[in-house]
Wavefront OBJ file of the C-alpha trace (Angstrom):
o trace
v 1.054 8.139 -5.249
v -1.059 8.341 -8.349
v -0.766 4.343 -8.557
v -2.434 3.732 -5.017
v -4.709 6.742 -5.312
v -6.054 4.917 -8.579
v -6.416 1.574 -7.314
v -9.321 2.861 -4.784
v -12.703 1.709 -5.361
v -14.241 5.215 -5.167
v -11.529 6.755 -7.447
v -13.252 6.428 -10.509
v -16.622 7.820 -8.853
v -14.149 10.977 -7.328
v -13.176 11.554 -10.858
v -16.388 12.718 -12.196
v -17.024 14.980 -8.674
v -16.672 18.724 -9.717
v -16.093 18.501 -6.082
v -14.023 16.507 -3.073
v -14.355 17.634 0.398
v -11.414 16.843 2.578
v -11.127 16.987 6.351
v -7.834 16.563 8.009
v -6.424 16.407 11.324
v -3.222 17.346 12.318
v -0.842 16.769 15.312
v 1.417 20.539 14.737
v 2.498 22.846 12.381
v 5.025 19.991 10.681
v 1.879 17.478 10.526
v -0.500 20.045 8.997
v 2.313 21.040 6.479
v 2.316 17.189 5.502
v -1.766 17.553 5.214
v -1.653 20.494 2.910
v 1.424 18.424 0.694
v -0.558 15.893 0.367
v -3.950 17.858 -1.060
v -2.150 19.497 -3.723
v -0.475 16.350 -5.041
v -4.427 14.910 -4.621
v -5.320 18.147 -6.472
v -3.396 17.562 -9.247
v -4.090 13.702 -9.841
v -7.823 14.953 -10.094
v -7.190 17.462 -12.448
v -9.009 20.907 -13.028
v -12.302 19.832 -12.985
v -12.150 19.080 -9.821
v -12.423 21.620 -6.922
v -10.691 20.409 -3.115
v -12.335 21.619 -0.140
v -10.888 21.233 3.242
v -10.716 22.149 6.357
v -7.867 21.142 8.822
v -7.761 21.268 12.568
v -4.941 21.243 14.857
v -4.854 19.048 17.482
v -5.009 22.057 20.322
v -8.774 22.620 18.252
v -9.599 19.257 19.159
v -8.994 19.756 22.995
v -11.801 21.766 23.015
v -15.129 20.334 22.641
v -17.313 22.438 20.752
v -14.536 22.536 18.174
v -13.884 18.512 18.547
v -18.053 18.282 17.702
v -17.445 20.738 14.575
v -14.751 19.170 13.260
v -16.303 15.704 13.716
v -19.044 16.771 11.258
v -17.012 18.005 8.935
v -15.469 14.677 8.384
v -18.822 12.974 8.928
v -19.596 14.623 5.317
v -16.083 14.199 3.806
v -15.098 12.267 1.033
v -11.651 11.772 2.527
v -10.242 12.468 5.962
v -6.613 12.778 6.908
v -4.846 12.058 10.277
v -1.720 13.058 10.083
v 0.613 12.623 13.502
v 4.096 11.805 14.512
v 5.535 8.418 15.174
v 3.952 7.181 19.024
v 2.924 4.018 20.165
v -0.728 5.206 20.569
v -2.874 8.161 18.950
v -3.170 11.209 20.620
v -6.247 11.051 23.150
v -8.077 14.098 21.318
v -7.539 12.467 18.452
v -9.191 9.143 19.664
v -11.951 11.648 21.101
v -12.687 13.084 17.844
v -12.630 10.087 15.986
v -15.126 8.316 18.346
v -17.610 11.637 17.718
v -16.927 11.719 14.015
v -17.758 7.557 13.395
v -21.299 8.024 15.945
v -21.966 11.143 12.811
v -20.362 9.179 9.723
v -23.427 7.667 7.600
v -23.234 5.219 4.778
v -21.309 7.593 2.418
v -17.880 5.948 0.891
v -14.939 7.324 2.497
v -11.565 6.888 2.423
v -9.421 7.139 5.621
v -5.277 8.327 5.216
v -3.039 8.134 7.655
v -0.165 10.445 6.931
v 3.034 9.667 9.358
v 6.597 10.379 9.890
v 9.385 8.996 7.597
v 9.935 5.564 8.119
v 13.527 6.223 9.227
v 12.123 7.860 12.546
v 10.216 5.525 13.679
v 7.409 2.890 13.025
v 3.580 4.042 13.645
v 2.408 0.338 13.555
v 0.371 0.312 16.417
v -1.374 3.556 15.201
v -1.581 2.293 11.706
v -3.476 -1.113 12.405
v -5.561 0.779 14.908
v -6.702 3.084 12.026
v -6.909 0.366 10.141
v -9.364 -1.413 12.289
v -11.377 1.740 12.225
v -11.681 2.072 8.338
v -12.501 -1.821 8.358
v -15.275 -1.781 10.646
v -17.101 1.285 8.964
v -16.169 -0.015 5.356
v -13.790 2.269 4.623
v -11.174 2.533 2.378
v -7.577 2.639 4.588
v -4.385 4.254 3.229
v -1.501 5.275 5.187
v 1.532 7.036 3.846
v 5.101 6.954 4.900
v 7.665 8.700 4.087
v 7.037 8.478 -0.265
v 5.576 5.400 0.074
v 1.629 4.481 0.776
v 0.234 1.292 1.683
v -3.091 -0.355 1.309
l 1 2 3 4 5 6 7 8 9 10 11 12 13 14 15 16 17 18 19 20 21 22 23 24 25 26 27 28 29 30 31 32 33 34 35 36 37 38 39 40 41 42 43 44 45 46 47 48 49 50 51 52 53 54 55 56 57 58 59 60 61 62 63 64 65 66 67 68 69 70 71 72 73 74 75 76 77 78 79 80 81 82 83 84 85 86 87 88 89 90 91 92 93 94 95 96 97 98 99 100 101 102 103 104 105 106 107 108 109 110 111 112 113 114 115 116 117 118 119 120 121 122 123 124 125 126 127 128 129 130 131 132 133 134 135 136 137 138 139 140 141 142 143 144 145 146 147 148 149 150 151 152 153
């Protein structure tokens, strides 16, 4: 991970932040474990200098739209946001919901866009990677999405 997390164009910018807000979206309590993994591994590539702030919201959160707004702004103002689901063909309606608010909110600041998923050996999340994909293209985002151990640009 440290590779791929150093090859980013805003990783040398990230390390000189005292701090990195993080906003993640999860699918259950499996998904959200995943999202929390993932931020202390991020945590320690930074270093202690470097404070993580994030908040995480459940996909039941997102079903209910005052919540869907709130956490849409969060990630409007993150530095990187996490979506991490299980394998499916598409993503998860409230998820598509959310992501439509949170884009209409998102400015010009750089952010990078991770899409954590299932272990390869379950299943393929293709479709929902190249659709998230698409999305971090079209704002000019930076798009990583991680697999099982492995992440891809």
């Amino acid at each position: 991970m440290d590779a791929t997390l150093t090859k980013l164009r805003v990783w040398p910018a990230w390390q000189k932040l005292k701090r990195i807000v993080v906003s993640a979206v999860h699918e259950d309590s499996a998904t959200g474990a995943r999202a929390e993994d993932f931020c202390q591994t991020f945590a320690k590539c930074l270093g202690r200098n470097c404070e993580i702030s994030k908040e995480l919201w459940s996909l039941t959160e997102l079903r209910t739209p005052k919540l869907r707004a709130v956490a849409a702004g969060e990630a409007a103002a993150a530095d990187l946001v996490i979506i991490s689901v299980h394998h499916g063909e598409t993503l998860p309606g409230e998820v598509k919901s959310w992501i439509d608010l949170w884009l209409k909110q998102k400015g010009s600041r750089p952010t990078v866009l991770l899409a954590l998923f299932d272990p390869l050996y379950l299943g393929s999340s293709s479709s929902m990677q190249a659709f998230l994909q698409g999305v971090a293209k079209k704002r000019n985002m930076e798009f990583l999405a991680r697999s099982e151990e492995k992440l891809e640009d």
